[in-house]
KESE-684613 format. One record per residue (C-alpha): residue in three letters; x negated, y, z negated. Coordinates in pm, 1 decimal, decimal comma. Each point is the difference from the previous one (the first is absolute). Layout:
+------+----------+----------+----------+
: rest :     east :    north :       up :
+------+----------+----------+----------+
:  ALA :        X :        Y :        Z :
...
+------+----------+----------+----------+
% end
This chain:
+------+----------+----------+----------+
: rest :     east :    north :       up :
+------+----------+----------+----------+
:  UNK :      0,0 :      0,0 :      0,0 :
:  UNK :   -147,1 :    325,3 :    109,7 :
:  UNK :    -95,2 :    277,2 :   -201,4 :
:  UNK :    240,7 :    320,7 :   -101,2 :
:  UNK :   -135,9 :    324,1 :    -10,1 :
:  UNK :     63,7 :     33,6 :   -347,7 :
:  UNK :   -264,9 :   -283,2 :    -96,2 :
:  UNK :   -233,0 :    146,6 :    278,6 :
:  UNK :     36,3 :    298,4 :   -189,2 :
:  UNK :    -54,5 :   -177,5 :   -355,4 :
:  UNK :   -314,8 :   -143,0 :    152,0 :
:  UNK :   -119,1 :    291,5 :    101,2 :
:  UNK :     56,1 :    164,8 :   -315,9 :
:  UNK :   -157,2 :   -312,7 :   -187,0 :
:  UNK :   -321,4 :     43,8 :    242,6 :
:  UNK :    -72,8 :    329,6 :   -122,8 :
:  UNK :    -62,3 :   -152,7 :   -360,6 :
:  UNK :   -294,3 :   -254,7 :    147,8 :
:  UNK :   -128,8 :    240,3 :    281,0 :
:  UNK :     95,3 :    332,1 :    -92,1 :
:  UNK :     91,4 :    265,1 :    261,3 :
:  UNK :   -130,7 :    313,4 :    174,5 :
:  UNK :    284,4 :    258,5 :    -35,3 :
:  UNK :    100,9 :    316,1 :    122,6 :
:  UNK :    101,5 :    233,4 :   -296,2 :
:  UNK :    166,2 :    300,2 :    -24,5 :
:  UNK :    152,0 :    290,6 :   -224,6 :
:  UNK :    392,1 :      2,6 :    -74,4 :
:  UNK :    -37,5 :    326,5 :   -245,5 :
:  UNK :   -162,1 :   -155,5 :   -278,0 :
:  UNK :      0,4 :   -359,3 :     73,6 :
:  UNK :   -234,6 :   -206,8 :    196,7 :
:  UNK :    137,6 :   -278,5 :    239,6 :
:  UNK :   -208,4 :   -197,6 :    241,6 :
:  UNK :    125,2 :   -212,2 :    309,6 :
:  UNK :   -198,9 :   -288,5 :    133,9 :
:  UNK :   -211,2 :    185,1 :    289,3 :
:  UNK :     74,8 :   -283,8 :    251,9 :
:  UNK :    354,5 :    171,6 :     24,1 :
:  UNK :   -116,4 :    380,1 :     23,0 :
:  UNK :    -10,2 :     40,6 :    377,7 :
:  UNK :   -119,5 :    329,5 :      5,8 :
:  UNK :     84,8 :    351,8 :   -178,1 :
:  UNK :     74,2 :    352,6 :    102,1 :
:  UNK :     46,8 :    343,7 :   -105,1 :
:  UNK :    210,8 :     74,7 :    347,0 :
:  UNK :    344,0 :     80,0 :   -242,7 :
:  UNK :    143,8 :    261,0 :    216,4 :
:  UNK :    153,0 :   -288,8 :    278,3 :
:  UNK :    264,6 :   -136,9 :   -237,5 :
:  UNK :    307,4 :    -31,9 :    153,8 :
:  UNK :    323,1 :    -12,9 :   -134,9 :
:  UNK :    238,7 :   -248,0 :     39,4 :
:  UNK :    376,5 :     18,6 :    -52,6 :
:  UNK :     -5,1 :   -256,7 :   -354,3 :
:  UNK :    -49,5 :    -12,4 :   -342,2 :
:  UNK :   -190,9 :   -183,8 :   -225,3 :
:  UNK :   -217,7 :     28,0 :   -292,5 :
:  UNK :   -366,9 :     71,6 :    130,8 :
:  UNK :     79,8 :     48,4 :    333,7 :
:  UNK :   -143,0 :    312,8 :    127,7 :
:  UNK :     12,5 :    -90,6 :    393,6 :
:  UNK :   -151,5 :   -162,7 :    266,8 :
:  UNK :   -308,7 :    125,9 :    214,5 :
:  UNK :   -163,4 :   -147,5 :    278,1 :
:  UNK :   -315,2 :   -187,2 :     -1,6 :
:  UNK :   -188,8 :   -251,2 :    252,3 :
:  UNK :    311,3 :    -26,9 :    195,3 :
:  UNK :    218,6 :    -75,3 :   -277,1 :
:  UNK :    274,8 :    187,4 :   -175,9 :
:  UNK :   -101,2 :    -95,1 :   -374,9 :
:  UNK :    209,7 :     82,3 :   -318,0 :
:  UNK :   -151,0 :    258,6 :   -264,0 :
:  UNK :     43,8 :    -57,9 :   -338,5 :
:  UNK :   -102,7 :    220,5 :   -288,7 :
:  UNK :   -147,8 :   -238,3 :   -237,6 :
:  UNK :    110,3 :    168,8 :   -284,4 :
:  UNK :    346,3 :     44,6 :     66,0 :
:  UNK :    -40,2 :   -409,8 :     49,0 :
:  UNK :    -46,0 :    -67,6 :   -335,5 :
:  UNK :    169,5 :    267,8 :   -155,7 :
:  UNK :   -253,0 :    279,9 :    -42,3 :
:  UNK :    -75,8 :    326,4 :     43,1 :
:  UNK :   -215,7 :     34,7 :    323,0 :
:  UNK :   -319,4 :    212,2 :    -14,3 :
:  UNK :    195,0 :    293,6 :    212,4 :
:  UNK :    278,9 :     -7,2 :   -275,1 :
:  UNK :   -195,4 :     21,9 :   -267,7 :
:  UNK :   -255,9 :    253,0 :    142,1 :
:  UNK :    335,0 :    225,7 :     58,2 :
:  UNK :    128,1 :    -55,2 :   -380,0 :
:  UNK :   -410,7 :     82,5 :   -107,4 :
:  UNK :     11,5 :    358,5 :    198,1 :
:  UNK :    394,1 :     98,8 :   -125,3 :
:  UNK :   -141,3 :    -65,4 :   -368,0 :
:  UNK :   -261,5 :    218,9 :     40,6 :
:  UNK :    223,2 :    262,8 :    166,7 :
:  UNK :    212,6 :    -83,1 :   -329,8 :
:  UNK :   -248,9 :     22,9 :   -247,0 :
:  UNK :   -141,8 :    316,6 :    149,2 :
:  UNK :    349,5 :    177,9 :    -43,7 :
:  UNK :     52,8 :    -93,3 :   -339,9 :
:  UNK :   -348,8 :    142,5 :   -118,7 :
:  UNK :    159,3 :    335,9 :    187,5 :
:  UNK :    324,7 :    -23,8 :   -201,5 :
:  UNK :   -223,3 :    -48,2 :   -312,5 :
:  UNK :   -169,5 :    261,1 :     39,6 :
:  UNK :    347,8 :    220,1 :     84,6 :
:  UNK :    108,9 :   -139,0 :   -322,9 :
:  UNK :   -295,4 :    129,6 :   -236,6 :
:  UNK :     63,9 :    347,5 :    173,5 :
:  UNK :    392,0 :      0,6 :    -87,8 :
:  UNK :   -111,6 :    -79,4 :   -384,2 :
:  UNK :   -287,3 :    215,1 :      9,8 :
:  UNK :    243,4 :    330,7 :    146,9 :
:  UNK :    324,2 :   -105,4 :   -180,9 :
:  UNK :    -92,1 :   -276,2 :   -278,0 :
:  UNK :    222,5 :   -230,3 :    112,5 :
:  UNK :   -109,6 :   -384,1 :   -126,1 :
:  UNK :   -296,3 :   -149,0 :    230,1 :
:  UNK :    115,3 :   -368,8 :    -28,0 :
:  UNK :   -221,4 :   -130,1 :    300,6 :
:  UNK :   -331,6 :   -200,2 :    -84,0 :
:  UNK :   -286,2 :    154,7 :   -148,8 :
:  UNK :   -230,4 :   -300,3 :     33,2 :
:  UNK :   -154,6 :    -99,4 :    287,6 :
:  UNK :     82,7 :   -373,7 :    -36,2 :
:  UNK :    345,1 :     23,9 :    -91,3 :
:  UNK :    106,7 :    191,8 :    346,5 :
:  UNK :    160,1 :   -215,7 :    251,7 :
:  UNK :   -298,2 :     52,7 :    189,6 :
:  UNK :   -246,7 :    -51,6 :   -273,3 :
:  UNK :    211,0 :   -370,1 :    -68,0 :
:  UNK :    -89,8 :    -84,7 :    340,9 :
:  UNK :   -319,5 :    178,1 :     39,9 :
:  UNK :   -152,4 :   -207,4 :   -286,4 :
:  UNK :    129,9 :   -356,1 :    165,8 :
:  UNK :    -47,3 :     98,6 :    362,4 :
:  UNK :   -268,7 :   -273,7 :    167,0 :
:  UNK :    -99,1 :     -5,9 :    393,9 :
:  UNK :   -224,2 :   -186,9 :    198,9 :
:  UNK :    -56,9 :    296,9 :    200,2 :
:  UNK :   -363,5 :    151,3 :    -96,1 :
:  UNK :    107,5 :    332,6 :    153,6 :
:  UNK :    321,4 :     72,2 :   -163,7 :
:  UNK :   -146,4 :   -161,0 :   -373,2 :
:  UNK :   -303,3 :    275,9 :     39,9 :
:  UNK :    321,4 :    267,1 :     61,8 :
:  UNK :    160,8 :    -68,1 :   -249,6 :
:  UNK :   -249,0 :     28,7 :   -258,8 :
:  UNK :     14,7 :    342,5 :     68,3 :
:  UNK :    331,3 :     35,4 :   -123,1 :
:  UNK :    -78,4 :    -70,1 :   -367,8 :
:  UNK :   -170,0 :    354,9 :    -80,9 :
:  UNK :    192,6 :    224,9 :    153,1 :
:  UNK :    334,6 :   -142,1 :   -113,8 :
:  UNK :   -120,4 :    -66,7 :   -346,7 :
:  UNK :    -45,3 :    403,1 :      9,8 :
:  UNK :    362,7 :     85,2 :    109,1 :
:  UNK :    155,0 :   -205,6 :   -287,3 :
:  UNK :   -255,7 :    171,8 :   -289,2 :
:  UNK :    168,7 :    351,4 :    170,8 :
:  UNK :    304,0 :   -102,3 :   -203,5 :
:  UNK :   -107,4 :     -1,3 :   -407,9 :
:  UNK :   -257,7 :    270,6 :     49,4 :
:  UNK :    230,0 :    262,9 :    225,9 :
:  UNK :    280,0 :    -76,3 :   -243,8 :
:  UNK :   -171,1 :     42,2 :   -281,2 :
:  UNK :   -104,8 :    406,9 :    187,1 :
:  UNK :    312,4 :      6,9 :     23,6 :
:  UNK :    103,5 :    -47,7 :   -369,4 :
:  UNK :   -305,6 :    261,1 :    -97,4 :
:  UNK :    184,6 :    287,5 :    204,1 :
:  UNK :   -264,4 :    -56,7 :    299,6 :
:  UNK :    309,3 :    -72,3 :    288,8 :
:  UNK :   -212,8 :    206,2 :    281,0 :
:  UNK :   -331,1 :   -175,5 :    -76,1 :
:  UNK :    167,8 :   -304,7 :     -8,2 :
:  UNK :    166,2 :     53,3 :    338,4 :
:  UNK :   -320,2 :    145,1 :    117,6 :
:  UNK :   -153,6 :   -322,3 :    -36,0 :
:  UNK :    281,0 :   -178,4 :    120,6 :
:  UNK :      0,4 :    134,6 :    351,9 :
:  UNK :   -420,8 :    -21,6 :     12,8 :
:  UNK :     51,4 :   -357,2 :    -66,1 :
:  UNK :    270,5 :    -45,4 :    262,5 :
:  UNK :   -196,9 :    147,4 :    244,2 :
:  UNK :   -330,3 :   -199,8 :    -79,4 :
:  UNK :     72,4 :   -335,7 :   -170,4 :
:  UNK :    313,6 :    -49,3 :    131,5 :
:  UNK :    -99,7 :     58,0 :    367,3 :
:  UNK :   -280,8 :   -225,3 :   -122,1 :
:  UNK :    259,7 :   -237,6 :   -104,8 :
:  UNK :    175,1 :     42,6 :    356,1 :
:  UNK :   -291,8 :    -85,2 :    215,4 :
:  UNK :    -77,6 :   -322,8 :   -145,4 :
:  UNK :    351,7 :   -132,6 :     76,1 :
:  UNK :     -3,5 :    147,6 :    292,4 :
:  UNK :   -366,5 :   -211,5 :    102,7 :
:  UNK :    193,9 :   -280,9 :   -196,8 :
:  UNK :    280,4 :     19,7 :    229,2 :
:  UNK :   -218,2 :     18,3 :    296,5 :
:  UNK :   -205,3 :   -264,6 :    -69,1 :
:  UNK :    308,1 :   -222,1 :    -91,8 :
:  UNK :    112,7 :     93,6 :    392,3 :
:  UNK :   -349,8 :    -33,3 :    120,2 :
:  UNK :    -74,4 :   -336,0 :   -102,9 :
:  UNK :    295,2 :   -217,3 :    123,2 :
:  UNK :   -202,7 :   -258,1 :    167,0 :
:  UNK :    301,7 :   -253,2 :    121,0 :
:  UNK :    -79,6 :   -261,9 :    281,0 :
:  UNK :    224,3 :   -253,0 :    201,4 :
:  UNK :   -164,5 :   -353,2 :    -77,5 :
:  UNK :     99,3 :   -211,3 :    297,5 :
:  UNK :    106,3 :   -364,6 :    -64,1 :
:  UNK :    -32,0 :   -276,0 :    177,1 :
:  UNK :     96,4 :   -403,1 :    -32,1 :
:  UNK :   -198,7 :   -158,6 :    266,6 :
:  UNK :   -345,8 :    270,8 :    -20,0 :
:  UNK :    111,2 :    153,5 :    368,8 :
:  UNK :    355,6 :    116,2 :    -17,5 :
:  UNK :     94,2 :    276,7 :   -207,7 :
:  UNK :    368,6 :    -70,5 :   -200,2 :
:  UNK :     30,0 :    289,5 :   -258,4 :
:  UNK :   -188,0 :    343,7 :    -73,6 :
:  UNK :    -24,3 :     49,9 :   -363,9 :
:  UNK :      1,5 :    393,1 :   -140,4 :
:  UNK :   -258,7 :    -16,2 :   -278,0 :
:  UNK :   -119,8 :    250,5 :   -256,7 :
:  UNK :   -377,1 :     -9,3 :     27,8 :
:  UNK :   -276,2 :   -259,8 :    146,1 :
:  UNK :   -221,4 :   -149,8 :   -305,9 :
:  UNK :   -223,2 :   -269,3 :    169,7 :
:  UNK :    -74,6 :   -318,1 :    120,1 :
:  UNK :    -70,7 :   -269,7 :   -283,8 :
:  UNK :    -83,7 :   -350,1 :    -76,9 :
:  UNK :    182,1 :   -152,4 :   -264,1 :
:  UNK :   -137,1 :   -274,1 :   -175,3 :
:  UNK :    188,4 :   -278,6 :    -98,0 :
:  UNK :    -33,1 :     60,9 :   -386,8 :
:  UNK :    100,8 :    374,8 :     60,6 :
:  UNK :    386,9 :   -129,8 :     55,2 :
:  UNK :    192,6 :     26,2 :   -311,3 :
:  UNK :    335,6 :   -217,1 :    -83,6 :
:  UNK :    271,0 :    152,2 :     70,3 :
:  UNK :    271,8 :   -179,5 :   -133,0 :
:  UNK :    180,1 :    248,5 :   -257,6 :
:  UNK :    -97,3 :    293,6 :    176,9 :
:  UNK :    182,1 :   -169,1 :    337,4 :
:  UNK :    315,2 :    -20,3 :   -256,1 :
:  UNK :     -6,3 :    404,0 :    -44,3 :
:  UNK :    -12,0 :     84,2 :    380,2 :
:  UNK :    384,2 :    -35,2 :    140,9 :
:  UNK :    104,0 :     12,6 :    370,3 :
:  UNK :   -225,5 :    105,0 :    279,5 :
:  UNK :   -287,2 :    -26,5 :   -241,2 :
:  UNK :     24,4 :   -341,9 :   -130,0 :
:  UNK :    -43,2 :   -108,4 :    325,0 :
:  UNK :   -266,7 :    219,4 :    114,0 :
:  UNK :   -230,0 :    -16,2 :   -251,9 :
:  UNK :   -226,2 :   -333,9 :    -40,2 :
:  UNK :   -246,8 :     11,7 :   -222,5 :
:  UNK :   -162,7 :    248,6 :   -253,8 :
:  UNK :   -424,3 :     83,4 :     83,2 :
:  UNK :   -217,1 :    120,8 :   -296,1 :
:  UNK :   -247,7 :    242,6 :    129,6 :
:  UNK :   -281,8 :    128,5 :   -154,8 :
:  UNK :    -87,2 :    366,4 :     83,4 :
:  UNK :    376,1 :    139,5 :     64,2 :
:  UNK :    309,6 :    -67,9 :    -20,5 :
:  UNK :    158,4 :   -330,8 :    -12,4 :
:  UNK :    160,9 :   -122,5 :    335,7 :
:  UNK :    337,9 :   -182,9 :     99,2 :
:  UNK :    -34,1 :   -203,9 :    296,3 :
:  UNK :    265,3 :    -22,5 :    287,2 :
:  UNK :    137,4 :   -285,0 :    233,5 :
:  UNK :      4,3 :    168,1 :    319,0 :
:  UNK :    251,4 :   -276,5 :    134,5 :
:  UNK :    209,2 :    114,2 :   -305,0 :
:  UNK :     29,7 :    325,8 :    180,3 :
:  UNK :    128,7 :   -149,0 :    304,5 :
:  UNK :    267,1 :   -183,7 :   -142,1 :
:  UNK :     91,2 :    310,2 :   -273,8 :
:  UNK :      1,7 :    214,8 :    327,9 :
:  UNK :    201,6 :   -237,8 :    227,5 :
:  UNK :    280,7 :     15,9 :   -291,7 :
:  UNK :    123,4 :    366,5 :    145,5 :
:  UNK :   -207,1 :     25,0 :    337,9 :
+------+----------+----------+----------+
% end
């Protein structure tokens, strides 16, 4: 009795434990996957030829055209679930723009209470801010934006000490020195302040670095373009570097559980989650 393609797959799976396997890996935000490299046909950063087509389904961004074939994009992301790298990169730049108008309206607030002693009820420490929350948990693999943000910490720890010491000028019967002050430190720390999320923001914009990672069954034909966040490398997993997977498997539900096939421990970055290209096909094939 012949074969399925379920225990081919099984097989397969079961070889990488006694051979190991060179992989493909990639970014999905913060996560690490890799795909065995006999399936990655080629890759591209040619996103501008995705064509619409009149259906939808989860992950499904289009269809472009490439060797002569009209192949199916999917954002990888939206596959499993996930934010893609574009998503998230949009969220990243609207919090700054967030962040940067609440330090303004902070600052509007200290001059109402200075002029008219109303209460000042927003945050006088630095760490307690929304921004501040965020600013001290905030962690990126992107050298460029960690160096930018770095720069934050100074000038922002200087806006929030404004508020005890311009109050308390205020209390002593010094209102104009304290607004004096105030509008010197708008124009210099704050603008400070401004600049860095604006080079945040840029850099957020600048560094979307998504590819299309062609697939392929048989090593000629491409089947499916995958939309991924960020190229990592090309690595050689040993067999003792897969990981059991069994209660982890139990967590992942739907698309996920069948996508994901083993767990890989790495030992200079981030873990890695490996992924049955044929999986893909037949997730795909569900709404294609």
């Amino acid at each position: 009795m012949g074969a399925t393609a379920e225990d081919i797959s099984s097989l397969n799976e079961d070889s990488y434990l006694t051979t190991g396997l060179r992989a493909f890996t990639f970014w999905i935000t913060e996560t690490l996957y890799a795909i065995d490299i006999s399936k990655v046909l080629t890759i591209s950063q040619d996103l501008d030829n995705i064509q619409n087509i009149p259906t939808k389904a989860k992950g499904l961004l289009g269809m472009t055209e490439f060797q002569g074939h009209a192949i199916p994009v999917i954002d990888f992301a939206n596959l499993l679930d996930l934010k893609s790298g574009t998503e998230a990169s949009h969220e990243l730049i609207q919090l700054f723009t967030d962040k940067e108008n609440e330090h303004h309206d902070w600052l509007n607030a200290l001059e109402k209470s200075i002029v008219d002693g109303s209460p000042f009820t927003k945050a006088k420490d630095p760490h307690q801010c929304a921004f501040g929350k965020w600013y001290n948990q905030f962690e990126t693999r992107d050298e460029s934006l960690e160096i930018i943000m770095k720069d934050f910490d100074e000038p922002h720890r200087r806006i929030h000490a404004l508020a005890d010491k311009l109050l308390s000028m205020k209390v002593d019967g010094q209102t104009k020195e304290a607004l004096k002050i105030l509008s010197l430190e708008r124009d210099i720390t704050m603008k400070r302040l401004s600049r860095h999320f604006a080079h945040a923001k840029e850099q957020v914009s600048d560094s979307s670095r998504q590819v299309l990672l062609y697939i392929t069954e048989d090593g000629f034909t491409p089947t499916i373009a995958l939309r991924i966040d960020e190229i990592h490398d090309v690595i050689d997993f040993k067999p003792e570097q897969f990981k059991p997977m069994t209660t982890l498997k139990a967590i992942f539900q739907g698309d996920e559980s069948k996508l994901i096939t083993n767990y890989m421990k790495l030992d200079k970055t981030s873990d890695c989650l490996l992924i049955n290209a044929s999986k893909i096909h037949e997730v795909v094939k569900e709404f294609v």
